[in-house]
NUMITOR-108090 format. One record per atom (N, C-alpha, C): atom name; z, x, y; chain; residue in three letters. Coordinates in Angstrom, 2 decimals. Each point is the difference from the previous one (the first is absolute). Example, Ala and Ser with C-alpha at 12.3 -4.5 7.8 and 13.67 -1.06 7.14 Angstrom:
2
N; 7.80; 13.19; -5.69; A; Ala
CA; 0.00; -0.89; 1.19; A; Ala
C; 0.00; 0.90; 1.20; A; Ala
N; -0.72; -0.35; 1.05; A; Ser
CA; 0.06; 0.82; 1.19; A; Ser
C; 0.73; -0.77; 1.09; A; Ser
end
This chain:
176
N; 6.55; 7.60; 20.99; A; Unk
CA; -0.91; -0.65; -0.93; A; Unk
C; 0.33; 0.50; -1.42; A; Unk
N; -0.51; -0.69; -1.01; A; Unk
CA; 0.60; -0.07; -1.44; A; Unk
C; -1.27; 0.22; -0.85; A; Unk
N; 0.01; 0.95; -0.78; A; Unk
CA; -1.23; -0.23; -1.06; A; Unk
C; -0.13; -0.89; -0.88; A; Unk
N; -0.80; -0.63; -0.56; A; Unk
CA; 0.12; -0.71; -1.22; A; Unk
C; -1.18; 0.27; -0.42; A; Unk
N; 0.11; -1.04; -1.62; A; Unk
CA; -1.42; 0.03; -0.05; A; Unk
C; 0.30; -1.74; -0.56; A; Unk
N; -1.22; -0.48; -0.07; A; Unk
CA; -0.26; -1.23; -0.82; A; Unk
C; -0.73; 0.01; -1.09; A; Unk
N; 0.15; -0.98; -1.17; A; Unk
CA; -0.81; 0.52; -0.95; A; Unk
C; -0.64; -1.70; -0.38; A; Unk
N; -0.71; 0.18; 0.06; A; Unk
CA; -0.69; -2.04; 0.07; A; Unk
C; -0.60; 0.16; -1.17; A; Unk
N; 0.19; -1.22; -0.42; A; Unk
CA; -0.49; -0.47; -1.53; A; Unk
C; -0.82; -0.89; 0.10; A; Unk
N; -1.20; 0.08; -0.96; A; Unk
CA; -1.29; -0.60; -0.10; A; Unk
C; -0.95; 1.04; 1.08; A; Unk
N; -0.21; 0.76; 0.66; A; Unk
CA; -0.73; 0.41; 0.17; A; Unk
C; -1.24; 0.89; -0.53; A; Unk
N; -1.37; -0.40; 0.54; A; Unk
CA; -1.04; 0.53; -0.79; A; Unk
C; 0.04; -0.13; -1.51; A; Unk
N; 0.61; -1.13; -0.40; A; Unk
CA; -0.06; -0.69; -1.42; A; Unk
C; -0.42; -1.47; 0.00; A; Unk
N; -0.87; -0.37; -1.01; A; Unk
CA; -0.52; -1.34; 0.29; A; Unk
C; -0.69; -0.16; 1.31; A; Unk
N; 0.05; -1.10; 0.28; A; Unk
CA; -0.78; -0.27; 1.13; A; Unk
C; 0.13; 0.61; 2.12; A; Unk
N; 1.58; 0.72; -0.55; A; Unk
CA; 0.52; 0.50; 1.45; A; Unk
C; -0.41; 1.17; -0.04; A; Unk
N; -1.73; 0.21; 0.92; A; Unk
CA; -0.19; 1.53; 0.37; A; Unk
C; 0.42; 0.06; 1.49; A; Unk
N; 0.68; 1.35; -0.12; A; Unk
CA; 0.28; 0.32; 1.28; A; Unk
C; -0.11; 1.52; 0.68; A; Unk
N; -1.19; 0.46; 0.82; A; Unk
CA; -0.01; 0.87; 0.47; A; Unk
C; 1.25; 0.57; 0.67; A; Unk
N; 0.67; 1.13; -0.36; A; Unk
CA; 1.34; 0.95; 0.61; A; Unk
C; -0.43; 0.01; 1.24; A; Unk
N; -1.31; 0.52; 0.60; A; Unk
CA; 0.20; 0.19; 1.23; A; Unk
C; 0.04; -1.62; 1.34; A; Unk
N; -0.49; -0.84; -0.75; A; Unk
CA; 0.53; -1.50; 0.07; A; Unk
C; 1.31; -0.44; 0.57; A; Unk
N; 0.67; 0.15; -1.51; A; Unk
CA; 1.51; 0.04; -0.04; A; Unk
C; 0.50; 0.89; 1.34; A; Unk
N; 0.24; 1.38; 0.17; A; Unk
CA; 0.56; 0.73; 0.97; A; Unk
C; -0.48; -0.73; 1.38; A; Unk
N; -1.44; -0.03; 0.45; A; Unk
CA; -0.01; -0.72; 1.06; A; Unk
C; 0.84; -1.13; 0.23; A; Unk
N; -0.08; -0.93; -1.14; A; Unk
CA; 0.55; -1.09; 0.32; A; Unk
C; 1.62; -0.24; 0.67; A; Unk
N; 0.64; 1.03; -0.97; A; Unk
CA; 1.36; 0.41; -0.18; A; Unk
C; 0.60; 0.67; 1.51; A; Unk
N; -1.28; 0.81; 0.44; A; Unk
CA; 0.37; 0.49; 1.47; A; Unk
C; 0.47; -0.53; 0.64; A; Unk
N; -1.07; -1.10; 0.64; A; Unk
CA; -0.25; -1.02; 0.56; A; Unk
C; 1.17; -0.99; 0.27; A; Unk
N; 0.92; 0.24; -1.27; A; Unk
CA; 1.27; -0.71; 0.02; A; Unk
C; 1.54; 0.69; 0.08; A; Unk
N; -0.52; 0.92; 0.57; A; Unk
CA; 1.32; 0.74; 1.08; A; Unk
C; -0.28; 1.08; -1.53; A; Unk
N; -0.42; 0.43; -1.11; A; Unk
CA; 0.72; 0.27; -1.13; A; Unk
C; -0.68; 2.02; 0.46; A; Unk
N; 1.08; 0.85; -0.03; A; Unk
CA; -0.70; 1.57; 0.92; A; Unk
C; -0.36; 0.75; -1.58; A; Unk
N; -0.44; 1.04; 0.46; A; Unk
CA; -0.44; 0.80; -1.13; A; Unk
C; -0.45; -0.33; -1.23; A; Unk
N; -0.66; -0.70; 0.13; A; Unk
CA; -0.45; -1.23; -1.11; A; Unk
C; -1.25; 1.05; -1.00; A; Unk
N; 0.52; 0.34; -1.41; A; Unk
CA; -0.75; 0.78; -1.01; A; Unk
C; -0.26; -0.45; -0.65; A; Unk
N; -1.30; -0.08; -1.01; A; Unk
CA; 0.20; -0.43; -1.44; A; Unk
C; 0.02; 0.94; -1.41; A; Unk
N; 0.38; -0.51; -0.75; A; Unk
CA; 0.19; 1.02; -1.27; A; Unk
C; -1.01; -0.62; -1.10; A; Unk
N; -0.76; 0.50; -0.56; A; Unk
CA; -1.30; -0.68; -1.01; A; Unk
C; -0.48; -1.04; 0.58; A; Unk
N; -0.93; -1.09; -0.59; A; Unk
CA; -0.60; -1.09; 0.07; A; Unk
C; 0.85; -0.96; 0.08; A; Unk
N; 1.41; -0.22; -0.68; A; Unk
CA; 0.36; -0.66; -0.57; A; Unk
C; 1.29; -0.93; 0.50; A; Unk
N; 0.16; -0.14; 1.57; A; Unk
CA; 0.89; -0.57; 0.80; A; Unk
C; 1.39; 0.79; -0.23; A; Unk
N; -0.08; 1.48; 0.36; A; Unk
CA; 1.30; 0.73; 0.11; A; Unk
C; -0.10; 0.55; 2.11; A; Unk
N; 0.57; -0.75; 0.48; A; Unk
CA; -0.14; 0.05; 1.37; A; Unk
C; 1.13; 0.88; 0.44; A; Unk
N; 0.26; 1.06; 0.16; A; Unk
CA; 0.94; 0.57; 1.42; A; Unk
C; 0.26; 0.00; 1.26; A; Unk
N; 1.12; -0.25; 0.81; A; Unk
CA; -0.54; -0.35; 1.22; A; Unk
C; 1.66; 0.36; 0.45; A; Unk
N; -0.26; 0.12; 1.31; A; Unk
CA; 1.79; 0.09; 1.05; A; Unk
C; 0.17; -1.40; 0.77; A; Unk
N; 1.14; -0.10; 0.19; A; Unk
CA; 0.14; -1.73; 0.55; A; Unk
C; 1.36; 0.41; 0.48; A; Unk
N; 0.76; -1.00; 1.03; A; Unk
CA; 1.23; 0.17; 0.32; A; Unk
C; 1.09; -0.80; -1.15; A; Unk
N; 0.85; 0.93; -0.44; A; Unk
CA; 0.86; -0.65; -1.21; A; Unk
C; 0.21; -1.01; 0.38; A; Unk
N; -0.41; -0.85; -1.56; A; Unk
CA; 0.02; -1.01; 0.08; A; Unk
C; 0.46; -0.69; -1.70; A; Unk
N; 0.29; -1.07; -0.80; A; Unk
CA; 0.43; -0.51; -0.92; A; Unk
C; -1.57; 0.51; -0.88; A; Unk
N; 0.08; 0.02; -1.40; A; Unk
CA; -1.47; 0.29; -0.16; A; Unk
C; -0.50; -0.95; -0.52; A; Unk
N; 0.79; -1.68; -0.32; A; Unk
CA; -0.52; -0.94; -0.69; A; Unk
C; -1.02; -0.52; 1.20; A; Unk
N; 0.73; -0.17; 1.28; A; Unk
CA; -0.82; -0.06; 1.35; A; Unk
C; -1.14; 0.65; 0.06; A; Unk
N; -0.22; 1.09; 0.21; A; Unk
CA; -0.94; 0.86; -0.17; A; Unk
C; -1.10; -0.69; -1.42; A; Unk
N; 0.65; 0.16; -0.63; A; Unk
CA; -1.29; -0.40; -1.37; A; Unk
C; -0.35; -1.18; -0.06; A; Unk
N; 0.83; -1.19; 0.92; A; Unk
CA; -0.53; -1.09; 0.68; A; Unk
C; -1.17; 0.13; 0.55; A; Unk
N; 0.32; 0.59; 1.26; A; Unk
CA; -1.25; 0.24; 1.12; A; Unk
C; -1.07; 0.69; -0.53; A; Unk
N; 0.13; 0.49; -0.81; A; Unk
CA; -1.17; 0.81; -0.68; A; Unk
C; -0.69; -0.73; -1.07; A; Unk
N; 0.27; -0.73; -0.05; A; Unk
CA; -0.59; -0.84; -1.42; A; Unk
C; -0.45; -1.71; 1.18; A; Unk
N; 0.46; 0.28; 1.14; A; Unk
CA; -0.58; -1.59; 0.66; A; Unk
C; -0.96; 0.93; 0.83; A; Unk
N; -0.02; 1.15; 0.40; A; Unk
CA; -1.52; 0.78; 0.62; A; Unk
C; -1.53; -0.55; -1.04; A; Unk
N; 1.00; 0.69; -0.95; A; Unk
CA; -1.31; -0.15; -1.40; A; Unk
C; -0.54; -1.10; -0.23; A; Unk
N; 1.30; -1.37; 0.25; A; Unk
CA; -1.27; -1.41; -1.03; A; Unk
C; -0.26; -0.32; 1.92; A; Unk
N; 0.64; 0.31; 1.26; A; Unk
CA; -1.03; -0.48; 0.98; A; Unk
C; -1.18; 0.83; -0.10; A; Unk
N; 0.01; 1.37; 0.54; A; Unk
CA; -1.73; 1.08; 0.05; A; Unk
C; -0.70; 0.00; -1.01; A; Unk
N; 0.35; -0.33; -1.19; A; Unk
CA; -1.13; 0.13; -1.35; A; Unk
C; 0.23; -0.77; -1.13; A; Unk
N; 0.79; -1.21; 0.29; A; Unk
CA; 0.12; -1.73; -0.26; A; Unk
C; 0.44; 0.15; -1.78; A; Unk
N; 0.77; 0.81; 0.11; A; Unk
CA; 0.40; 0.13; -1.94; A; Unk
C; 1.68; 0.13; 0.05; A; Unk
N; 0.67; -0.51; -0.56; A; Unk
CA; 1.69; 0.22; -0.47; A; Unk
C; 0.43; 1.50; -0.58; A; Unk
N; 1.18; 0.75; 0.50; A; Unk
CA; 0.12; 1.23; -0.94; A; Unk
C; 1.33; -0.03; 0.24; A; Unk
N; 0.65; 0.73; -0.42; A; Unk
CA; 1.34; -0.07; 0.30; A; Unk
C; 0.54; 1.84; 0.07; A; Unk
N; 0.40; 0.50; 0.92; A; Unk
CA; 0.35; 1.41; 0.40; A; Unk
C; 1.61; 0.45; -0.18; A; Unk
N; 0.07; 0.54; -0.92; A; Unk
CA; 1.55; 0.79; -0.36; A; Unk
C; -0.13; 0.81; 0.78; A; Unk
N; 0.90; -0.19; 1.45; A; Unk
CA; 0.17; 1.42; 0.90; A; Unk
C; 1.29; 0.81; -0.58; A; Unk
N; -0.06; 1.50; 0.41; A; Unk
CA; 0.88; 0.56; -0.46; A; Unk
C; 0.22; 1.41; 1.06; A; Unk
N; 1.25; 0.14; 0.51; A; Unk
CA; 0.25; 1.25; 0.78; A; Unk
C; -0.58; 1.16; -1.15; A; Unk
N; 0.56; 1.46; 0.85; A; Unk
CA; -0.62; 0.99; -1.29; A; Unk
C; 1.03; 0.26; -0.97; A; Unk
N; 1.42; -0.51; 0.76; A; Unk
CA; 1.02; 0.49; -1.06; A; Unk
C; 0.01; -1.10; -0.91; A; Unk
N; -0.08; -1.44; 0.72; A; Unk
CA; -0.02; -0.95; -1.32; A; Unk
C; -1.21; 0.79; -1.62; A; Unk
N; -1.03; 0.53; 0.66; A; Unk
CA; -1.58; 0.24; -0.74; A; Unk
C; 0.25; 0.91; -0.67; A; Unk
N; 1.25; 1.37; 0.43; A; Unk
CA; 0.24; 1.08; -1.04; A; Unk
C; 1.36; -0.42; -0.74; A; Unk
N; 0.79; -1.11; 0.43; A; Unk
CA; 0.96; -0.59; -0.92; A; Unk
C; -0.57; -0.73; -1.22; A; Unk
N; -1.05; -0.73; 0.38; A; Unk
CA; -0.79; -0.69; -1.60; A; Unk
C; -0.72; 0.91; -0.46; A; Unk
N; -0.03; 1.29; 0.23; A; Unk
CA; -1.04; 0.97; -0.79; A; Unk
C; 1.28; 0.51; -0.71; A; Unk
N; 0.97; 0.98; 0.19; A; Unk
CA; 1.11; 0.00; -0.03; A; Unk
C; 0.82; -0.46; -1.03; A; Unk
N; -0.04; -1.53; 0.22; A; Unk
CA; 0.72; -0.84; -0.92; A; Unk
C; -0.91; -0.45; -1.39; A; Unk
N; -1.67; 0.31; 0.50; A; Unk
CA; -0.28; -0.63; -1.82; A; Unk
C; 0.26; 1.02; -0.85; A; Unk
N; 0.57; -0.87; -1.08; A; Unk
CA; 0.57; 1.01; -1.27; A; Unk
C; -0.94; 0.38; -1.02; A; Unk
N; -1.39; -0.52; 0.62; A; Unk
CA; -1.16; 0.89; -1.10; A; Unk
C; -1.09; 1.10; 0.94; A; Unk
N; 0.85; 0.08; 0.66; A; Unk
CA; -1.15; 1.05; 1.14; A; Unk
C; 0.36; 1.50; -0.57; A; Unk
N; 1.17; 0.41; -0.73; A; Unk
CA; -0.31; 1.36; -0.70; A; Unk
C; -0.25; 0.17; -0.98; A; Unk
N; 0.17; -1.35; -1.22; A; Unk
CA; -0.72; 0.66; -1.12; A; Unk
C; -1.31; -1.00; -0.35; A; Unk
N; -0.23; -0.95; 0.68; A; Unk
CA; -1.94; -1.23; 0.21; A; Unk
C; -0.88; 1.21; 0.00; A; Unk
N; -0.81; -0.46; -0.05; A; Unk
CA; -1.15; -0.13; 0.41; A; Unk
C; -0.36; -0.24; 1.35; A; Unk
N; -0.79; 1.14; 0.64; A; Unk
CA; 0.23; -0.50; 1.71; A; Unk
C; -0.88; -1.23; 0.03; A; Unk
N; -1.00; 0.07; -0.34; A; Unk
CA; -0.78; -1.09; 0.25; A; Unk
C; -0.01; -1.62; -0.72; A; Unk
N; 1.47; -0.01; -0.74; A; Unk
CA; 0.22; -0.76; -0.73; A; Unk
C; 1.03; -0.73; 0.27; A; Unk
N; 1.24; 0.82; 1.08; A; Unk
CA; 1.23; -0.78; 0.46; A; Unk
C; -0.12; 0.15; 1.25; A; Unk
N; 0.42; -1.30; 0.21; A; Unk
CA; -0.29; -1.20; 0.92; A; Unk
C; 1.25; -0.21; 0.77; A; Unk
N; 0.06; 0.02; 1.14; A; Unk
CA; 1.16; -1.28; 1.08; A; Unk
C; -0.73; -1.27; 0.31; A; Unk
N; 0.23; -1.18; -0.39; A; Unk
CA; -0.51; -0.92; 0.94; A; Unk
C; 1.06; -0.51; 1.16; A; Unk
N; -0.53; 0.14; 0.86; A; Unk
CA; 0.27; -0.43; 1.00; A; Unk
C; 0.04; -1.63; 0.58; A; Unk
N; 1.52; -0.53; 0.06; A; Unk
CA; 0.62; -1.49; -0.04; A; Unk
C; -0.16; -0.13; 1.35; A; Unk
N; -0.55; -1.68; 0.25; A; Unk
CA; 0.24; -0.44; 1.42; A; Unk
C; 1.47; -0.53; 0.40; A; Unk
N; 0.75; -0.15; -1.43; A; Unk
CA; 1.13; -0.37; 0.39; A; Unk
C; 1.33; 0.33; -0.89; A; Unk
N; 1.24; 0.48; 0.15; A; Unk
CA; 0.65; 0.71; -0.88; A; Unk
C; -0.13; -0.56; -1.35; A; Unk
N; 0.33; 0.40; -1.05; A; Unk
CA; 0.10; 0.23; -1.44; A; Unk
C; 1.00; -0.71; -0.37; A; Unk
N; -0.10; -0.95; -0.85; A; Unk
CA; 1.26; -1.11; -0.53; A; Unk
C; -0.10; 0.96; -0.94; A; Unk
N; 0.86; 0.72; -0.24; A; Unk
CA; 0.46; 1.03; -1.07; A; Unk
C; 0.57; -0.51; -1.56; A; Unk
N; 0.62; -1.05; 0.31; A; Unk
CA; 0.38; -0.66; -1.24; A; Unk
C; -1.55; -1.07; -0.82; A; Unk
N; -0.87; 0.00; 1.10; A; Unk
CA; -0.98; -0.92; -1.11; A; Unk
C; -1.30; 1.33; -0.56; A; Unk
N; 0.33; 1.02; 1.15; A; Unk
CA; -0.64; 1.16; -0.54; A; Unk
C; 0.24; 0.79; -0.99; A; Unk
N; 1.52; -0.55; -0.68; A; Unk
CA; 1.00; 1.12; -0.89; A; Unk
C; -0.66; -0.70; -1.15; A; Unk
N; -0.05; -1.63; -0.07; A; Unk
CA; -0.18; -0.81; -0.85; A; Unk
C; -0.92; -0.30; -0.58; A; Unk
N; -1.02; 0.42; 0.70; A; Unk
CA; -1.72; 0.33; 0.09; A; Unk
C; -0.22; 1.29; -0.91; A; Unk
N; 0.86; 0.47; 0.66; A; Unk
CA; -1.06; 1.42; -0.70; A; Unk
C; 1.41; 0.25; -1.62; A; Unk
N; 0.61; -0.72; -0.01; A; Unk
CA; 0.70; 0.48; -1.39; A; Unk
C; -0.52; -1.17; -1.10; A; Unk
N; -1.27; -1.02; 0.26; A; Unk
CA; -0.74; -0.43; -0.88; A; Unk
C; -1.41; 0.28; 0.14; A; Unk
N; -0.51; 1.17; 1.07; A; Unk
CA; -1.52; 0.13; -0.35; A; Unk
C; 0.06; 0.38; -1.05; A; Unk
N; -0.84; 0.68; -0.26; A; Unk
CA; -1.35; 0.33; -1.30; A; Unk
C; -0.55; 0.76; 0.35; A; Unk
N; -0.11; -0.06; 0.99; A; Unk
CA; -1.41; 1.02; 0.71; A; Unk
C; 0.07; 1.80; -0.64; A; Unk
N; -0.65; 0.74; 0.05; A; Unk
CA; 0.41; 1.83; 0.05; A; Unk
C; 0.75; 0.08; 0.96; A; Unk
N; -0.12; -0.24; 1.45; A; Unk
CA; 0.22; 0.19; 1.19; A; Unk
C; 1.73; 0.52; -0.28; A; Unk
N; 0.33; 0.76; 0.64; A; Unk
CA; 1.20; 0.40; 0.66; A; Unk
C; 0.41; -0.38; 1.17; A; Unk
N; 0.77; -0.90; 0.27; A; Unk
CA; 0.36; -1.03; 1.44; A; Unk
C; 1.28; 0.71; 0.43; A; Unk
N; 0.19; -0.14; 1.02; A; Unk
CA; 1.52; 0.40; 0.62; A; Unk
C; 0.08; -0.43; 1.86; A; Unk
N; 0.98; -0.95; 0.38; A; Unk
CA; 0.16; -0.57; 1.08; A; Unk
C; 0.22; 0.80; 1.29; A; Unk
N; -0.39; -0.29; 0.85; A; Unk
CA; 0.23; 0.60; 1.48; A; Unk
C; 0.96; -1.34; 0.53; A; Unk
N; -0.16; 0.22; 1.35; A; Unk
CA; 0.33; -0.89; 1.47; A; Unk
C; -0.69; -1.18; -0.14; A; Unk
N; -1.04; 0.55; 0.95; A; Unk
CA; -1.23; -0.53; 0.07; A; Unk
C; -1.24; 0.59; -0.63; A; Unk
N; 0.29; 0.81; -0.82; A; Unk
CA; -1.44; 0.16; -1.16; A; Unk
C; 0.34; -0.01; -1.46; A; Unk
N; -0.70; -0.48; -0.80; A; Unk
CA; 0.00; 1.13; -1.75; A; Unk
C; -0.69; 0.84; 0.19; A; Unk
N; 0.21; 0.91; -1.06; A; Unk
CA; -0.22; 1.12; -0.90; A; Unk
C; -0.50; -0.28; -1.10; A; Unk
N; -1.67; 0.19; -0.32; A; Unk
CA; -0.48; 0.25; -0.77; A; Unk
C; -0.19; 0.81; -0.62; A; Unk
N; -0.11; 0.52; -1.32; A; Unk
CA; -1.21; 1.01; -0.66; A; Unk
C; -0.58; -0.89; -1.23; A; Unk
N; -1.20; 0.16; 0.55; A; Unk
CA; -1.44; -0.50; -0.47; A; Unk
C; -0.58; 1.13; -0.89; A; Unk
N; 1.20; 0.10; -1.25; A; Unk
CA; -0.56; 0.94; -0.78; A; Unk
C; -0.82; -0.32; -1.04; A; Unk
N; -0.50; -0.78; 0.27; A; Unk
CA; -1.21; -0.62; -1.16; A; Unk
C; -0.91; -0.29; 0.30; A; Unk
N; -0.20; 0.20; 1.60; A; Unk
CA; -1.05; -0.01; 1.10; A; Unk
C; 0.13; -1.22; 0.73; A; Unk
N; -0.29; 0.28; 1.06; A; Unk
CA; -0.05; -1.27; 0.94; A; Unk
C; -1.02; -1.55; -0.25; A; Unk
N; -1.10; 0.88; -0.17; A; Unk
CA; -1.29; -0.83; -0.14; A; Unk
C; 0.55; -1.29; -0.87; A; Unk
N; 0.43; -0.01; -1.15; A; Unk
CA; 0.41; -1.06; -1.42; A; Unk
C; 1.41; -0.33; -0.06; A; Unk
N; 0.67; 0.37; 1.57; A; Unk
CA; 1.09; -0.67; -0.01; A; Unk
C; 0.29; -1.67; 0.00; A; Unk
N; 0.90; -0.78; -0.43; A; Unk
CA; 0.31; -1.26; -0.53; A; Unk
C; 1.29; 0.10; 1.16; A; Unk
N; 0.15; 0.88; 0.77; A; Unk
CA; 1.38; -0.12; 0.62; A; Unk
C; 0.46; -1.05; 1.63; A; Unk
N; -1.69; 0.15; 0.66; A; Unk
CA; 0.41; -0.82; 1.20; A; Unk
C; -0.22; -1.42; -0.37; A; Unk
N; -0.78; -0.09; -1.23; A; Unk
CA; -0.23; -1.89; -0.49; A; Unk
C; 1.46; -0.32; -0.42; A; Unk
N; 0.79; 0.87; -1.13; A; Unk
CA; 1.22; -0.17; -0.41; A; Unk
C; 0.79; -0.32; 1.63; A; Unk
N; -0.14; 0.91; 0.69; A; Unk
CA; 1.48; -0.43; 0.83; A; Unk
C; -0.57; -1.13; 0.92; A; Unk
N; -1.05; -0.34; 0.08; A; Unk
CA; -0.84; -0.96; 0.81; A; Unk
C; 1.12; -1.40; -0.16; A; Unk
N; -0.83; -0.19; -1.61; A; Unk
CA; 0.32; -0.71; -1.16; A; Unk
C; 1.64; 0.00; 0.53; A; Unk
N; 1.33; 0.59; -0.08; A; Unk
CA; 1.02; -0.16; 0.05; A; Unk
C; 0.54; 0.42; 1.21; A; Unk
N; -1.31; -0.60; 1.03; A; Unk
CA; 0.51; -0.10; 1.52; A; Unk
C; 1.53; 1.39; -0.15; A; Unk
N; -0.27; 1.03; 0.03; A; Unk
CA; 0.39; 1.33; 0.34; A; Unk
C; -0.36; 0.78; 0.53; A; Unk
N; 0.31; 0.38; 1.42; A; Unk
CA; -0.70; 1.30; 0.75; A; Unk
C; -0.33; -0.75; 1.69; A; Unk
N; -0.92; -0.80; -0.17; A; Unk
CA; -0.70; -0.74; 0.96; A; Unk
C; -1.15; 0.23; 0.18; A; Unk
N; -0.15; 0.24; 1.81; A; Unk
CA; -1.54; 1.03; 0.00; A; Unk
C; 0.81; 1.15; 0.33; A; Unk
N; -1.51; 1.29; -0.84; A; Unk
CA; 0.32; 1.08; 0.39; A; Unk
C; -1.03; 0.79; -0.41; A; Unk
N; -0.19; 1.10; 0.71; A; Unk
CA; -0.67; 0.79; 0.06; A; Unk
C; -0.02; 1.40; -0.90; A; Unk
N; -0.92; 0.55; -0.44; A; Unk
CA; 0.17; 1.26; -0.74; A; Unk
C; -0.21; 0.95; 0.28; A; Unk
N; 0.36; 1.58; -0.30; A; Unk
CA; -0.48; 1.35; 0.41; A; Unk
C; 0.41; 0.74; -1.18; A; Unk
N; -0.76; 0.56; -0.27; A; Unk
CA; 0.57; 1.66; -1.30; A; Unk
C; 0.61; 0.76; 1.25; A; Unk
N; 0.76; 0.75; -0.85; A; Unk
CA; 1.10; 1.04; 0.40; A; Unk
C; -1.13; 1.48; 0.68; A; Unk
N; -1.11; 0.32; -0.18; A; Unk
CA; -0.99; 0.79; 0.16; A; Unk
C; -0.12; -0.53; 1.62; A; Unk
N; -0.67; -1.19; 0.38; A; Unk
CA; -0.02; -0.76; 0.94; A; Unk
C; 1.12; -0.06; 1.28; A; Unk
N; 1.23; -0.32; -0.76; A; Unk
CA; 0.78; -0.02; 0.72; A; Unk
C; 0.51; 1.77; 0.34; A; Unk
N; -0.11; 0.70; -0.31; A; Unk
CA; 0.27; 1.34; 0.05; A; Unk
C; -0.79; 0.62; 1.11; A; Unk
N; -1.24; -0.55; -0.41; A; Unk
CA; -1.25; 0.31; 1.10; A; Unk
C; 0.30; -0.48; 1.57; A; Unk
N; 0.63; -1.37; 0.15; A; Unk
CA; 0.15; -0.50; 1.23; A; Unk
C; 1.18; 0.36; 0.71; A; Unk
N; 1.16; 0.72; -0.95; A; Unk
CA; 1.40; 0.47; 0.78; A; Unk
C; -0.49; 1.22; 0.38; A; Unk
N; -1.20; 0.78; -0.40; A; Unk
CA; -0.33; 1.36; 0.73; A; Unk
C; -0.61; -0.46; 1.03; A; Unk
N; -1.01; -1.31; 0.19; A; Unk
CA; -0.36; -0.09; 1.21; A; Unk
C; 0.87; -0.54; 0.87; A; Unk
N; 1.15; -0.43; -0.17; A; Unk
CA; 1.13; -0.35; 0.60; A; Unk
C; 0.55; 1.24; 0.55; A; Unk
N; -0.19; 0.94; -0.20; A; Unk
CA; 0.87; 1.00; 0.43; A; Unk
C; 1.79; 0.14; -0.19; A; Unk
end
């Protein structure tokens, strides 16, 4: 069996409340073992037999809109993929912990419309490309960012999910 974790977006924001201990039952139930959660905020851990993780964040995101009838979409990630994007963002030693960001892509990174994107924002933000995530720092604060309407706006990124580097640090210790 394989650790991962999932990290689902939209949860307990807007109108999708979702009790954790909810979620884990549900998740059991569907072969998914050691099923943990990390905050409120749809960071799920769990062991499964290796498997692809776009699959995985499939099945985990069709549990959710069948048992509690709402859409989310789940970036699964082994632990080495999870300490490779901690790893790889280039503002995690000199950010702000609570300010730089991985979001987490449902689907790889067109790197060339991301290069092209971010060498005409505006924004404060400090951008820098992954795989399948960016690299934020939200050094001007998150709250009054203009950055997910901008890349919305120029269909860049797709869906994806977010975590500060604090967050993600927190869940590779419970990863062991």
């Amino acid at each position: 069996m394989t650790r991962y974790v999932a990290l689902l977006g939209s949860i307990n924001v807007g109108g999708n409340r979702l009790k954790m201990a909810d979620l884990r039952d549900a998740l059991e139930r569907e072969d998914f073992a050691d099923v943990e959660t990390v905050v409120a905020s749809g960071n799920v851990l769990f062991s499964h037999e290796e498997r692809p993780s776009d699959g995985l964040g499939e099945k985990i995101a069709h549990v959710v809109k069948d048992r509690f009838g709402f859409g989310t979409f789940a970036a699964v990630r082994s632990r080495d993929e999870l300490a490779a994007a901690v790893a790889d963002n280039p503002f995690a030693h000199d950010g702000e912990p609570k300010q730089v960001h991985t979001l987490f892509l449902a689907e790889p990174l067109d790197v060339k419309a991301f290069e092209a994107f971010a060498e005409n924002y505006e924004g404060p933000e400090r951008l820098a490309a992954g795989t399948r995530e960016i690299f934020v720092d939200f050094c001007a604060g998150v709250g009054d960012s203009k950055l997910g309407q901008a890349m919305n706006k120029a269909k860049v990124g797709g869906r994806a999910t977010a975590r500060n580097i604090n967050s993600l640090r927190r869940i590779l210790d419970k990863m062991g």
